[in-house]
ZAGUDO-563469 format. One line per 8 residues: number of its first residue (from 1); their letters; for each residue x, y, z of N, C-alpha, C, O, CB. Coordinates in Angstrom, 2 decimals, decimal comma. Glycine has a CB too. Example, Ala and Ser with C-alpha at 12.3 -4.5 7.8 and 13.67 -1.06 7.14 Angstrom:
1 = AS = 13,19 -5,69 7,80 12,30 -4,50 7,80 13,20 -3,30 7,80 14,24 -3,32 8,46 11,31 -4,47 9,05; 12,85 -2,25 7,08 13,67 -1,06 7,14 12,90 0,03 7,87 13,41 1,14 8,04 14,08 -0,60 5,72
//
This chain:
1 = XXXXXXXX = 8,30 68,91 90,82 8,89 67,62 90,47 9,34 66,91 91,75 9,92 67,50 92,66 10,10 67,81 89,49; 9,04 65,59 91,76 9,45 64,96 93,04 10,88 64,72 92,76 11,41 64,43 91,69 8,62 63,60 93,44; 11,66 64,97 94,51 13,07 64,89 94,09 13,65 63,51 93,97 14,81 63,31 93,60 13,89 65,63 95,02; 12,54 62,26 94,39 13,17 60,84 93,93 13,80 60,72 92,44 14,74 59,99 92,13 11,99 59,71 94,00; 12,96 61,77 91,40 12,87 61,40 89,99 13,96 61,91 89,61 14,18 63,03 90,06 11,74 61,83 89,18; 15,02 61,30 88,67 16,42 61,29 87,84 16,05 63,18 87,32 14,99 63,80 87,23 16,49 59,67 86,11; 17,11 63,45 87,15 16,87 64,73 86,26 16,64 64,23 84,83 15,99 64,70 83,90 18,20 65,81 86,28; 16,96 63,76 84,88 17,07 63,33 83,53 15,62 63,21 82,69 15,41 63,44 81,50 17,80 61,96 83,59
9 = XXXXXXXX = 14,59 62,70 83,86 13,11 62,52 83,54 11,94 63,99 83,64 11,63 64,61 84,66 12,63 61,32 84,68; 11,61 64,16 82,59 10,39 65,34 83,02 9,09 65,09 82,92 8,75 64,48 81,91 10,41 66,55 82,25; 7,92 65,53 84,01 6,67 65,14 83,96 5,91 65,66 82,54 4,69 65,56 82,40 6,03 65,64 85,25; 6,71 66,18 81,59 6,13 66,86 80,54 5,75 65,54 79,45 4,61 65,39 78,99 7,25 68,09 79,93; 6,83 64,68 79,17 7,43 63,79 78,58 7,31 62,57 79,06 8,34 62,12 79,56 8,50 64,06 78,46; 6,04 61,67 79,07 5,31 60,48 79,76 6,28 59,08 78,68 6,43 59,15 77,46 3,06 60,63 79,46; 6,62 58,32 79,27 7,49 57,24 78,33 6,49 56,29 77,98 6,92 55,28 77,42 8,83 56,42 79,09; 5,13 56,37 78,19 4,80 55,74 77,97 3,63 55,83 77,12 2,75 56,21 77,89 4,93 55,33 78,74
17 = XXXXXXXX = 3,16 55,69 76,01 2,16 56,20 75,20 1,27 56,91 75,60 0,63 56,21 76,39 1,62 55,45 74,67; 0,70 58,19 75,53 -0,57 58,52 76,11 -1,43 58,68 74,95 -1,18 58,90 73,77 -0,55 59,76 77,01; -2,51 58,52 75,60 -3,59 58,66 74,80 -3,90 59,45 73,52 -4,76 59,13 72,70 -4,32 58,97 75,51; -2,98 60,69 73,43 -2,88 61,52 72,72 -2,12 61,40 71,65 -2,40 61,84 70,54 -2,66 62,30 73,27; -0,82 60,60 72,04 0,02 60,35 71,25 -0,46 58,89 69,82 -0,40 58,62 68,62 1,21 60,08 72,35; -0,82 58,50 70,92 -0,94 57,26 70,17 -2,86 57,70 69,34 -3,37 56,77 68,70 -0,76 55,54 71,60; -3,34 58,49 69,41 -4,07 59,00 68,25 -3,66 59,75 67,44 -4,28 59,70 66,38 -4,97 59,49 68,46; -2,58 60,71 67,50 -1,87 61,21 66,81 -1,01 60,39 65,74 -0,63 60,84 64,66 -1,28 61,85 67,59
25 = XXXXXXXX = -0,73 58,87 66,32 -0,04 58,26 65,72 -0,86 57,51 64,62 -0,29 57,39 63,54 0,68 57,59 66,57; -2,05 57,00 64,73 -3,10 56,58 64,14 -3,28 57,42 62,94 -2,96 57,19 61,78 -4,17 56,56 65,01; -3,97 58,64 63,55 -4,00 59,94 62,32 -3,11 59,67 61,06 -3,49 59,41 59,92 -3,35 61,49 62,97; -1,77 59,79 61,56 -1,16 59,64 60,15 0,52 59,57 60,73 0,80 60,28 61,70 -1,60 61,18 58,92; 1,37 58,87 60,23 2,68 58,31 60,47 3,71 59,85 60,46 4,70 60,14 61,13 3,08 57,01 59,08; 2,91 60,67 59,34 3,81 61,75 59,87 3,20 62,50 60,79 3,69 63,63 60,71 4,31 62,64 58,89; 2,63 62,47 61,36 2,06 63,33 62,36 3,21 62,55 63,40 4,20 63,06 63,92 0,14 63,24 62,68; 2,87 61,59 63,49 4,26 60,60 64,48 5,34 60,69 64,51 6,08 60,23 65,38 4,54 59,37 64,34
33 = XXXXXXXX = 5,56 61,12 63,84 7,22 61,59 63,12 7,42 62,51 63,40 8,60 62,65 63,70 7,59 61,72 61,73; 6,67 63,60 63,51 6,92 65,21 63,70 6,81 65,13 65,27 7,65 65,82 65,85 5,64 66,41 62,87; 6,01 64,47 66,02 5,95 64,36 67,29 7,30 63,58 67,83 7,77 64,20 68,79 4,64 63,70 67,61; 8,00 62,53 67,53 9,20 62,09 67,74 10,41 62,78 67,53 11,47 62,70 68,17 9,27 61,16 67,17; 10,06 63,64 66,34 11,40 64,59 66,16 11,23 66,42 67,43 12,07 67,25 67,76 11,35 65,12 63,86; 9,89 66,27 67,70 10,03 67,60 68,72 10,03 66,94 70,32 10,33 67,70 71,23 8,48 68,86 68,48; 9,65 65,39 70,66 10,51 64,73 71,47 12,00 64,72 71,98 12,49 64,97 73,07 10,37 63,91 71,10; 12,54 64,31 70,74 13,94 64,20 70,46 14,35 65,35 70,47 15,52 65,19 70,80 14,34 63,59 69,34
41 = XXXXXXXX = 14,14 66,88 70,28 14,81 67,95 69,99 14,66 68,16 71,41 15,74 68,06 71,99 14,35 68,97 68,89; 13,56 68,44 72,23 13,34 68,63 73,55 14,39 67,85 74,69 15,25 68,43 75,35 11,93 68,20 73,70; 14,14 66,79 74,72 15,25 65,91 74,87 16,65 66,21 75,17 17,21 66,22 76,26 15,31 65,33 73,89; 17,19 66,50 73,75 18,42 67,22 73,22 18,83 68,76 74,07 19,85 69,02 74,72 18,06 67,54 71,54; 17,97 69,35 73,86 17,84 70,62 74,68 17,97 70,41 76,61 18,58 71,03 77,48 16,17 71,25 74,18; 17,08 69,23 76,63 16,99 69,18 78,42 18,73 68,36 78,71 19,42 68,44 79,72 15,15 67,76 79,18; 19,01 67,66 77,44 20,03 66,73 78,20 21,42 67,89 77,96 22,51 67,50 78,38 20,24 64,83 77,32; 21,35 69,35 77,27 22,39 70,42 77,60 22,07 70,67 78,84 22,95 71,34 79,39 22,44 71,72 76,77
49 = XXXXXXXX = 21,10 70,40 79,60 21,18 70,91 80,43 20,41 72,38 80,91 20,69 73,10 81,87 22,21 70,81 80,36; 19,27 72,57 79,82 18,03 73,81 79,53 17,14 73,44 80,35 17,13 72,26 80,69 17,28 73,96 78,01; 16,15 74,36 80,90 15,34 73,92 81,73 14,14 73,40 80,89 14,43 73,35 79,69 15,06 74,92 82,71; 13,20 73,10 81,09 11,33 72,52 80,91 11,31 73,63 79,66 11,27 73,25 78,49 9,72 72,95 82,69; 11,36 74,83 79,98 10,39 75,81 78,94 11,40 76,30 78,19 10,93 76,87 77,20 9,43 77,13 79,61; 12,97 76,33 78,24 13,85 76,50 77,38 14,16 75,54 76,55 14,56 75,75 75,41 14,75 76,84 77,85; 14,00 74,46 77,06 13,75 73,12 75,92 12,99 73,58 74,83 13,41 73,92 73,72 12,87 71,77 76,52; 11,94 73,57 75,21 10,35 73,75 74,55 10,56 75,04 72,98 10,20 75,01 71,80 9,00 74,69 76,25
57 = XXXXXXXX = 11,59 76,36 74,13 11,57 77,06 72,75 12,63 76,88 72,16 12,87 77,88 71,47 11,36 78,42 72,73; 13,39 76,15 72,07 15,11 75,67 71,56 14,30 74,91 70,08 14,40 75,20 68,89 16,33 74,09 73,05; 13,30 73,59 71,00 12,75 72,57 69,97 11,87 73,31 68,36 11,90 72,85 67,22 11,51 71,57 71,02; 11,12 74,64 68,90 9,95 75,13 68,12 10,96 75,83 67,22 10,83 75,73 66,00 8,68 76,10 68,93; 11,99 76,55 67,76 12,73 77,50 66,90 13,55 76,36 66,11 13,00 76,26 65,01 13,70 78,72 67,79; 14,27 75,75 66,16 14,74 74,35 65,22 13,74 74,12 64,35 13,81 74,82 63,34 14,95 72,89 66,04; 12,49 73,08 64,44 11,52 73,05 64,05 11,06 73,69 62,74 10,92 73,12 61,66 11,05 73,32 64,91; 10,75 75,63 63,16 10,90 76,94 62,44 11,84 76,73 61,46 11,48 76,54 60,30 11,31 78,10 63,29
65 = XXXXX = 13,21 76,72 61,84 14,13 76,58 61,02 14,02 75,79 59,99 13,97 76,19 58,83 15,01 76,32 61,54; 13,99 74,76 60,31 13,74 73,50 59,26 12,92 73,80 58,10 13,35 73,79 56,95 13,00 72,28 59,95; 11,32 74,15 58,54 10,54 74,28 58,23 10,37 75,91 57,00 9,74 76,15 55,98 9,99 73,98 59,44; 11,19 76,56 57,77 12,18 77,67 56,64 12,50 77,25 55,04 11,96 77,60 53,99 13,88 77,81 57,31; 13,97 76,04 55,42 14,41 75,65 54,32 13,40 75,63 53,11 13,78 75,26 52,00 14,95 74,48 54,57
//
């Protein structure tokens, strides 16, 4: 990671549509939705203060959970 960039920002997490996303979003609105909510959980996780890949399994195990109920 270049050290100009905020912590706050990760190269994982592009702000700006990628290509992927935005076919994903096409596909179907919940597919978009599920991608915004493991955004947002990731997010959540990096802004405690978790690193890149502790984010990642914080978001999937939530996710799991949910997906439990």
């Amino acid at each position: 990671m270049a050290p100009s960039q905020p912590p706050s920002s990760s190269s994982s997490f592009p702000s700006g549509p990628s290509p992927m996303s935005r076919h994903a979003a096409a596909q179907s609105s919940k597919t978009s939705g599920l991608n915004d909510l493991f955004k947002n959980l990731c997010a959540e996780a990096m802004h405690k203060g978790m690193g890149e890949k502790e984010a990642l399994q914080h978001a999937i195990k939530r996710i799991e959970e949910e997906m439990a109920k």
